[in-house]
PAVEX-746728 format. One record per atom (N, C-alpha, C): residue number from 1; residue in three letters; atom name; z, x, y. Coordinates in steps of 0.02 Angstrom, whole numbers. Each point is the difference from the previous one (the first is absolute). Example, Ala and Ser with C-alpha at 12.3 -4.5 7.8 and 13.67 -1.06 7.14 Angstrom:
2
+-----+---------+-------+--------+--------+--------+
| num | residuo | atomo |      Z |      X |      Y |
+-----+---------+-------+--------+--------+--------+
|   1 |     ALA |     N |    390 |    660 |   -284 |
|   1 |     ALA |    CA |      0 |    -45 |     59 |
|   1 |     ALA |     C |      0 |     45 |     60 |
|   2 |     SER |     N |    -36 |    -18 |     53 |
|   2 |     SER |    CA |      3 |     42 |     59 |
|   2 |     SER |     C |     37 |    -39 |     55 |
+-----+---------+-------+--------+--------+--------+
END
This chain:
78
+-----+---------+-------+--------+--------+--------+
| num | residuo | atomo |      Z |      X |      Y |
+-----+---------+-------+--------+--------+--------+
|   1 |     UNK |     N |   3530 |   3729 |   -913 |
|   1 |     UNK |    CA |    -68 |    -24 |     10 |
|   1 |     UNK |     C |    -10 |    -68 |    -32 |
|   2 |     UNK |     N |     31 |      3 |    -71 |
|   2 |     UNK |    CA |    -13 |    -66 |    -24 |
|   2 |     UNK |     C |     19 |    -67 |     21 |
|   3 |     UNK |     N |     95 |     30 |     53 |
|   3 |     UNK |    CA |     20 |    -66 |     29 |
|   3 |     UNK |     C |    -28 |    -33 |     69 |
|   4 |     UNK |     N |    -51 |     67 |     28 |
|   4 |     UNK |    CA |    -30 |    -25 |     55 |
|   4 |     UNK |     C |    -54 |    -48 |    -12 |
|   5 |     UNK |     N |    -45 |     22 |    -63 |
|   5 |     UNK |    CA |    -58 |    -49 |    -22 |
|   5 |     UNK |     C |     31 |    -73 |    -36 |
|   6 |     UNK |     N |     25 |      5 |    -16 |
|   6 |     UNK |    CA |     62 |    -75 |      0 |
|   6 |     UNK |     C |     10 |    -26 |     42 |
|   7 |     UNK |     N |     30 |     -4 |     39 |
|   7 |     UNK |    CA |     21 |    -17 |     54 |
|   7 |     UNK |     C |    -90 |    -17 |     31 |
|   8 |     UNK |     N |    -14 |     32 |      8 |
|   8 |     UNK |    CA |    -94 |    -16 |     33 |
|   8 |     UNK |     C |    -10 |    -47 |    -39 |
|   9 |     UNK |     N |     -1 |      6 |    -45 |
|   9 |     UNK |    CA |    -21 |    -71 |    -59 |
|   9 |     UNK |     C |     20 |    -48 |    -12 |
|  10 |     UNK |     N |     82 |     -2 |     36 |
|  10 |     UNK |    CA |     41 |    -65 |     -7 |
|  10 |     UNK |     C |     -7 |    -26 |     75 |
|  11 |     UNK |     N |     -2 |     43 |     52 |
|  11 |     UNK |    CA |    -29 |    -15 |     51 |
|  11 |     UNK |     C |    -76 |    -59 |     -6 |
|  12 |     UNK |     N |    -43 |     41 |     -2 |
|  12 |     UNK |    CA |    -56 |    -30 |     -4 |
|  12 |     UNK |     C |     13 |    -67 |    -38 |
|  13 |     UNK |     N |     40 |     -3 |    -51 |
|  13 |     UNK |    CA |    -15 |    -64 |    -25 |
|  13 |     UNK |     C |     24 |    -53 |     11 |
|  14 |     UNK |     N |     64 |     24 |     61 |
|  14 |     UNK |    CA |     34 |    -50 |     24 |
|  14 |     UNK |     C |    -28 |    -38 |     64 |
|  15 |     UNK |     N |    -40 |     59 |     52 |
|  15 |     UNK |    CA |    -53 |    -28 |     32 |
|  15 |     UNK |     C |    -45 |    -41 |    -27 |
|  16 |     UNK |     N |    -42 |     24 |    -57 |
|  16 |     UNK |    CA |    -47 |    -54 |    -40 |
|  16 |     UNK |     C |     31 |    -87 |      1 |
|  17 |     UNK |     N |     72 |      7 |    -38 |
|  17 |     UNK |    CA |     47 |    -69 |     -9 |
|  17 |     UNK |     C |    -15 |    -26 |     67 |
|  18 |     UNK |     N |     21 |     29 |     53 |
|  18 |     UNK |    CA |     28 |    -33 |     63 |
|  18 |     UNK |     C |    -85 |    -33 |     37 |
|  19 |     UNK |     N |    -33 |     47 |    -29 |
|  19 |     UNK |    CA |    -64 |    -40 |      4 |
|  19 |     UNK |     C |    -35 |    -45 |    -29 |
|  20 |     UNK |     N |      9 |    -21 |    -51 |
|  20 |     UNK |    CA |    -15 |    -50 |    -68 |
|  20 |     UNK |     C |     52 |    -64 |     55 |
|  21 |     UNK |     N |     58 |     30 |      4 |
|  21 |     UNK |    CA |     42 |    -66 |      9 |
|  21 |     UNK |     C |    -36 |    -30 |     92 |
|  22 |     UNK |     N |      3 |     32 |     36 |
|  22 |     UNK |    CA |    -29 |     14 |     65 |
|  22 |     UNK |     C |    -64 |    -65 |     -6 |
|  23 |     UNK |     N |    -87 |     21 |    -58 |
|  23 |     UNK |    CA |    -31 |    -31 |      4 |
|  23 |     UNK |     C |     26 |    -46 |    -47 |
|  24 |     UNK |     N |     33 |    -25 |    -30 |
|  24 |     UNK |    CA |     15 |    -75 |    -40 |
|  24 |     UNK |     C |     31 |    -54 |     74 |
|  25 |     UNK |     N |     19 |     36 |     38 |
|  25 |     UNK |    CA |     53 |    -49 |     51 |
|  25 |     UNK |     C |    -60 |      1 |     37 |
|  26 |     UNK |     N |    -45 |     19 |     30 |
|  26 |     UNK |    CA |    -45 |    -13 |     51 |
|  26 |     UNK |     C |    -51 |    -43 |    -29 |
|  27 |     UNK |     N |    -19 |    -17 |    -58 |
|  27 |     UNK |    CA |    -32 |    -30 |    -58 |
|  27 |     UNK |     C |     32 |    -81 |     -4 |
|  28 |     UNK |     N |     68 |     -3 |      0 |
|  28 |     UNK |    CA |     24 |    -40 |      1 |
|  28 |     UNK |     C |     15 |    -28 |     56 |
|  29 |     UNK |     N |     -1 |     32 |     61 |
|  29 |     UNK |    CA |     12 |    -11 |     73 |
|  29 |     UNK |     C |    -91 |    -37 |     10 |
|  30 |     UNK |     N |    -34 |     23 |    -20 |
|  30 |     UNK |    CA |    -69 |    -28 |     15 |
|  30 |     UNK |     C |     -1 |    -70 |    -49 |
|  31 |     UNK |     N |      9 |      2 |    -54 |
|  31 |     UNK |    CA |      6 |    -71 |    -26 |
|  31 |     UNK |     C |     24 |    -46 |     33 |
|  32 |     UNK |     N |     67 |     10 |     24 |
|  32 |     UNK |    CA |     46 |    -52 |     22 |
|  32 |     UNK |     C |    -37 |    -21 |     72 |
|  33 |     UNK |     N |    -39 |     43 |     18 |
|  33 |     UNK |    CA |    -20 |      1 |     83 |
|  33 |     UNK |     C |    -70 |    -40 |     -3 |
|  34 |     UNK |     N |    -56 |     19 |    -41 |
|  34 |     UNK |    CA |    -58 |    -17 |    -10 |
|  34 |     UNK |     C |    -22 |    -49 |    -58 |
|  35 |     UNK |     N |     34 |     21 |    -44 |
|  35 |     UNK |    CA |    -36 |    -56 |    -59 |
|  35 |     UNK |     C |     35 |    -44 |    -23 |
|  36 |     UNK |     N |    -45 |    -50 |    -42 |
|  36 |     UNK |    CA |     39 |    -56 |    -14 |
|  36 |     UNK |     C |     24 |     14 |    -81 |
|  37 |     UNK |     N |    104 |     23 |    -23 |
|  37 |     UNK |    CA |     17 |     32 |    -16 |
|  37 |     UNK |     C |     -6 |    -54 |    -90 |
|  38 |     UNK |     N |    -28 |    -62 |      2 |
|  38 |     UNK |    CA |      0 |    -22 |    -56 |
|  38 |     UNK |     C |    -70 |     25 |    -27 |
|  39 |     UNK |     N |    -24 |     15 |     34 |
|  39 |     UNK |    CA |    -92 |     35 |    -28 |
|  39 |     UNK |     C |      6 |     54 |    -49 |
|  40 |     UNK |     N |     40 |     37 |     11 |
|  40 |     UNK |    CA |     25 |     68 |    -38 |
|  40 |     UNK |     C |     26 |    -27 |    -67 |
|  41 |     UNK |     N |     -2 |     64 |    -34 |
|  41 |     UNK |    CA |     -6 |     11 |    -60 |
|  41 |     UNK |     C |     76 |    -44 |    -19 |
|  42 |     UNK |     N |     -3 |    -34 |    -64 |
|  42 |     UNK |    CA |     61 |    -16 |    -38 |
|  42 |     UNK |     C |     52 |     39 |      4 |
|  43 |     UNK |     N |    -22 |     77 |    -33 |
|  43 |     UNK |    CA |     51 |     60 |    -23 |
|  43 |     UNK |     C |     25 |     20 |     87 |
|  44 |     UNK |     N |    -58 |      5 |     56 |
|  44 |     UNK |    CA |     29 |     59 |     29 |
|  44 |     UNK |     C |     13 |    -66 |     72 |
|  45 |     UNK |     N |      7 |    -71 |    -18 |
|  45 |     UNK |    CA |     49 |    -49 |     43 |
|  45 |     UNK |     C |     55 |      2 |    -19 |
|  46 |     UNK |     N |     29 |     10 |    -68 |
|  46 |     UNK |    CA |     36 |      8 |    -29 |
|  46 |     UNK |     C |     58 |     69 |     27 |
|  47 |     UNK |     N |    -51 |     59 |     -5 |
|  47 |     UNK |    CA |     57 |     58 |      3 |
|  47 |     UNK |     C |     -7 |     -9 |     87 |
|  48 |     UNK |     N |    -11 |    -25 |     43 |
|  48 |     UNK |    CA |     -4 |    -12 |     75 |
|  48 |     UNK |     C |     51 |    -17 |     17 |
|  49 |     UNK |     N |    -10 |    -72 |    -18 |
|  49 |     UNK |    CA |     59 |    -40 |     11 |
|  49 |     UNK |     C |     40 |    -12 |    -54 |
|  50 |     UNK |     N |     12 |     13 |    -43 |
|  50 |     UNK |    CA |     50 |     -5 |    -54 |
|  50 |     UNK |     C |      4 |    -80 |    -24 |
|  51 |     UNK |     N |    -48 |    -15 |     19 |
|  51 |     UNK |    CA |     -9 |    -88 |    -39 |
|  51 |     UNK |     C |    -46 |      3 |      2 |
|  52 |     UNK |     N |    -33 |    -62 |    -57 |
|  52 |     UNK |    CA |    -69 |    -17 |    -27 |
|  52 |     UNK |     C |    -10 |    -32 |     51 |
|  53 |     UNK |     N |    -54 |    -35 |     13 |
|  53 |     UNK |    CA |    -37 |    -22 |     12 |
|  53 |     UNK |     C |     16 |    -94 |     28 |
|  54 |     UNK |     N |     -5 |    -15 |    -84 |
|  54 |     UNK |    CA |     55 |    -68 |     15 |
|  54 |     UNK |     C |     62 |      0 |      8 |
|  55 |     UNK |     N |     35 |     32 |      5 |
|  55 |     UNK |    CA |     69 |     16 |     44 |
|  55 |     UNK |     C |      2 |      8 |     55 |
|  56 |     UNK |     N |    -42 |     24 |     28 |
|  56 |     UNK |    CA |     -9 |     -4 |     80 |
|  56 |     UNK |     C |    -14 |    -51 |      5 |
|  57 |     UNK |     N |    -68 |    -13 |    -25 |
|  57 |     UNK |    CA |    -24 |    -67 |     21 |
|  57 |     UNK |     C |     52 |    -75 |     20 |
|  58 |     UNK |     N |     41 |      3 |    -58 |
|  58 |     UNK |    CA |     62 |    -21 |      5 |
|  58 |     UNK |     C |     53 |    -13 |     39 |
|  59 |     UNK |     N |     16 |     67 |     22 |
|  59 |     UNK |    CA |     45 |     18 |     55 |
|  59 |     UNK |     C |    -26 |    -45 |     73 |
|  60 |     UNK |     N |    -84 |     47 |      3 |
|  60 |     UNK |    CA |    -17 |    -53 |     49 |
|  60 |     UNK |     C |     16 |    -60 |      8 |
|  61 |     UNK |     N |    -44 |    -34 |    -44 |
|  61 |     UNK |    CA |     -5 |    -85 |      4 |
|  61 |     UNK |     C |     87 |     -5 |     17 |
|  62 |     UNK |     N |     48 |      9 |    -25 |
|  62 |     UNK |    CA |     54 |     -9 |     10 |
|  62 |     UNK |     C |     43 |     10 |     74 |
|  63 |     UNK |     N |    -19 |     62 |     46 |
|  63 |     UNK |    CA |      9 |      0 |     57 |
|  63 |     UNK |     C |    -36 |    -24 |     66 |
|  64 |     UNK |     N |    -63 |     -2 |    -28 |
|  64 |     UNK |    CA |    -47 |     -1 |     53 |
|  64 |     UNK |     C |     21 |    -53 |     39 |
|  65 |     UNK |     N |     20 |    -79 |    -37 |
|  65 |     UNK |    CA |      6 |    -51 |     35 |
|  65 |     UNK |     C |     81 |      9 |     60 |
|  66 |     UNK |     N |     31 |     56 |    -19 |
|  66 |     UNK |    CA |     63 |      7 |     30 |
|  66 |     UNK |     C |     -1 |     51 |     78 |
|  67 |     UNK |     N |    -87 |     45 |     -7 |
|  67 |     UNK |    CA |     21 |     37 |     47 |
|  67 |     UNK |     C |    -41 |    -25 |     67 |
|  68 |     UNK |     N |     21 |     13 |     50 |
|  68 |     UNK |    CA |    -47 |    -38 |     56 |
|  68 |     UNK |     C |    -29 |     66 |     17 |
|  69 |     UNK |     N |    -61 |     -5 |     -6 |
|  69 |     UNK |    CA |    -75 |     42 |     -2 |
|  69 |     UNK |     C |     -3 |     16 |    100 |
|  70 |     UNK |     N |      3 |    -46 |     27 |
|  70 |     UNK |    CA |    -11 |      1 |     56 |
|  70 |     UNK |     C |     41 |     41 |     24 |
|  71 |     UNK |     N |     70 |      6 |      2 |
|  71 |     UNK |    CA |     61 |     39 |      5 |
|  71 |     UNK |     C |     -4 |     74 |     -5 |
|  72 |     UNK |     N |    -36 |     13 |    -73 |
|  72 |     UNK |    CA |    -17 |     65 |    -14 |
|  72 |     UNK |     C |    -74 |     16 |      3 |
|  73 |     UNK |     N |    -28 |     -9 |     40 |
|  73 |     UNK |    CA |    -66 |     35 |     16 |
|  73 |     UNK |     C |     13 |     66 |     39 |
|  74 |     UNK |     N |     52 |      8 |     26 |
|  74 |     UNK |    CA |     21 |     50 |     51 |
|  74 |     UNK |     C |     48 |     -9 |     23 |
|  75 |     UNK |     N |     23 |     63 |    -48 |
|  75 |     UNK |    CA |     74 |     20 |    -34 |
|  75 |     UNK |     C |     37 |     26 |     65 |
|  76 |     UNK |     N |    -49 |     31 |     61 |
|  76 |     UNK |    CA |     31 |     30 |     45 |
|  76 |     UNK |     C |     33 |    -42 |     55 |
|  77 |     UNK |     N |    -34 |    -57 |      2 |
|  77 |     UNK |    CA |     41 |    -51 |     45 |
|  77 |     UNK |     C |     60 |    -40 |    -40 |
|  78 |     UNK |     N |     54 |      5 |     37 |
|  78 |     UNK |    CA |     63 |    -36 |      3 |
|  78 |     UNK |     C |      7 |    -40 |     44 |
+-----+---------+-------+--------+--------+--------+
END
């Protein structure tokens, strides 16, 4: 009896996980889609994208002038 209520309980909590992780990615799927991702918080631009802020910023300024914008508006045409 006891290893069945275990098992229910490690169950359940692994569903719970898969749901925690589930809404963090759709959370982050809406950022990337809708908002403008430097507006957001210091800490949680940070654990997003795994760089601050001015590191991106950075990165940008650094590529932007290299990529042709026009080219990639729509990724589906070749």
């Amino acid at each position: 009896m006891f290893a069945v209520n275990l098992q229910n309980i490690l169950a359940a909590q692994h569903e719970e996980y898969l749901e925690e992780i589930r809404l963090y990615n759709h959370e982050r799927y809406l950022m990337r889609e809708e908002a403008d991702p430097f507006s957001m918080t210091d800490i949680l631009f940070k654990k997003t994208f795994r760089l601050t802020k001015d590191m991106a910023q950075y990165i940008l300024n650094t590529i932007l002038p290299d990529i042709d914008i026009a080219n990639n508006l729509d990724l589906t045409n070749d």
